[in-house]
N, C-alpha and C positions, 0 to 999 in steps of 0.2 A: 863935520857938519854938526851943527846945533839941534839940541832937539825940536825948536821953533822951529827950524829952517827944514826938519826934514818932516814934520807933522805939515806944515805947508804945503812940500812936495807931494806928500800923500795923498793931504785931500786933495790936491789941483785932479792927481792923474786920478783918482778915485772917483769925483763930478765930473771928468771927462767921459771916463768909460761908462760911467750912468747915463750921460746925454744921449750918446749914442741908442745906447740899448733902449731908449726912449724913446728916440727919435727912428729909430728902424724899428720898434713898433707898432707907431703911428703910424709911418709909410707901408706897412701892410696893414693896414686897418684896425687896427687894433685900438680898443674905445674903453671907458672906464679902468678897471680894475690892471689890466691888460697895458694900459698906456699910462701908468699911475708911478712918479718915479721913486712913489712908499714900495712897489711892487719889484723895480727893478733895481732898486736896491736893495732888497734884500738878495734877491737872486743872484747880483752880481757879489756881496760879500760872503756866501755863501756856496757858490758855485764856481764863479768866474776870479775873484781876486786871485791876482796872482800869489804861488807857494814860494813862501821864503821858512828860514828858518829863527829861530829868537837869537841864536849865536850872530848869524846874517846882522839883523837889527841893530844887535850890541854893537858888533864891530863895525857899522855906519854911524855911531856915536864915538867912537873909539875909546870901546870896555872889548877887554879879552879877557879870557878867563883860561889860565895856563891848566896842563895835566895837575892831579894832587900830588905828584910822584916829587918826594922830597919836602915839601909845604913844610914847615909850623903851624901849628893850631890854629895861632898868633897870627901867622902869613893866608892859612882859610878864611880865617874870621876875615880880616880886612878884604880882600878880594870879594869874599860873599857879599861882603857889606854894599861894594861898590856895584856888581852885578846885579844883586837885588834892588838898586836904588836904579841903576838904570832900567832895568825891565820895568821896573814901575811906573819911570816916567815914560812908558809905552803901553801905561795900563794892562802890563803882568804881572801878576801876582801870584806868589807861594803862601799855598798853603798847608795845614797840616806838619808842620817842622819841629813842634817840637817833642816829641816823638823818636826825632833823630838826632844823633853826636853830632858832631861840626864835620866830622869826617867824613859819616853818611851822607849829610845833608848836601857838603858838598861832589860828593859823587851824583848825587841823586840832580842834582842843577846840572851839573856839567854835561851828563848824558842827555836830562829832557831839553837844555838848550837847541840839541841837534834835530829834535823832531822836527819834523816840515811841518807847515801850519799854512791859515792865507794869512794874507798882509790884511790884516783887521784898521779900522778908521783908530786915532786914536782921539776919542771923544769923551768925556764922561759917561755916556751911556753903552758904551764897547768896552769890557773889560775880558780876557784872559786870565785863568789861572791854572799853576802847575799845583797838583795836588800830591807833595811830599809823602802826604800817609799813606798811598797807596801802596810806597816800598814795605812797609811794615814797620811797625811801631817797635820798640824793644820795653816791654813792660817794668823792667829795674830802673827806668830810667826816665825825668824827664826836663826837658831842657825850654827854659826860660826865653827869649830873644826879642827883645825889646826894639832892635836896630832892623829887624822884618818890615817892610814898607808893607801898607794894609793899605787898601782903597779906601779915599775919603769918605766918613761917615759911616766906618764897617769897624772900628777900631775895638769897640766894645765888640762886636757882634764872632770875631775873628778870631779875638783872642782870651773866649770864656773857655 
């Protein structure tokens, strides 16, 4: 599946389940603020969208992302390269990376790929991000990466 064809998909069943939650608030009376779909939209991306996970996402694109067990640096880097670039075109983004070796960095993706999360719109104004420096920064060290997908119009802001 394309990522056109699967951001499609989303928003279809996304405006569906908003109609509803509308529309069965209307049907019990529900007036202004109450029957407003700024209202139940947020509720439903917030409460109700269904949990998938970012691994899920990727591999509906078909990006995997193997164990490190055995890797090359060489063989991280490209793999990371491709993972990062598809999360992003689902408006995920890492941050905090550089901070971390290639090797941390990609442990630290591999593992947060697995968190359960909701299925978020993918819009310009829904963005996601894993935040790398949370693992811990190693102070000897720090690492450059220029091939890091950054959200439009954060490129300076992301990577001072």
């Amino acid at each position: 599946m394309t990522v056109d064809e699967l951001r499609s998909q989303k928003a279809a069943e996304r405006a569906a389940a908003i109609d509803r939650l509308v529309e069965e608030a209307k049907q019990e009376g529900g007036t202004g603020e109450l029957a407003s779909r700024t209202y139940w939209t947020i509720v439903y991306d917030l409460h109700m969208a269904p949990m998938t996970t970012n691994r899920r996402q990727l591999e509906s694109l078909g990006i995997l992302m193997p164990k490190r067990d055995g890797l090359s640096e060489g063989e991280m880097v490209e793999i990371l390269k491709t993972v990062l670039r598809g999360l992003a075109s689902l408006s995920i983004y890492v941050t905090g990376a550089d901070a971390l070796s290639t090797p941390q960095l990609y442990v630290m993706v591999y593992g947060a790929i697995d968190d359960r999360v909701r299925e978020m719109p993918n819009d310009p104004g829904v963005r996601e991000y894993i935040d790398a420096g949370l693992v811990g920064p190693d102070p000897e060290q720090g690492y450059i990466r220029d091939w890091i997908p950054v959200p439009p119009g954060c490129e300076e802001e992301l990577n001072d």
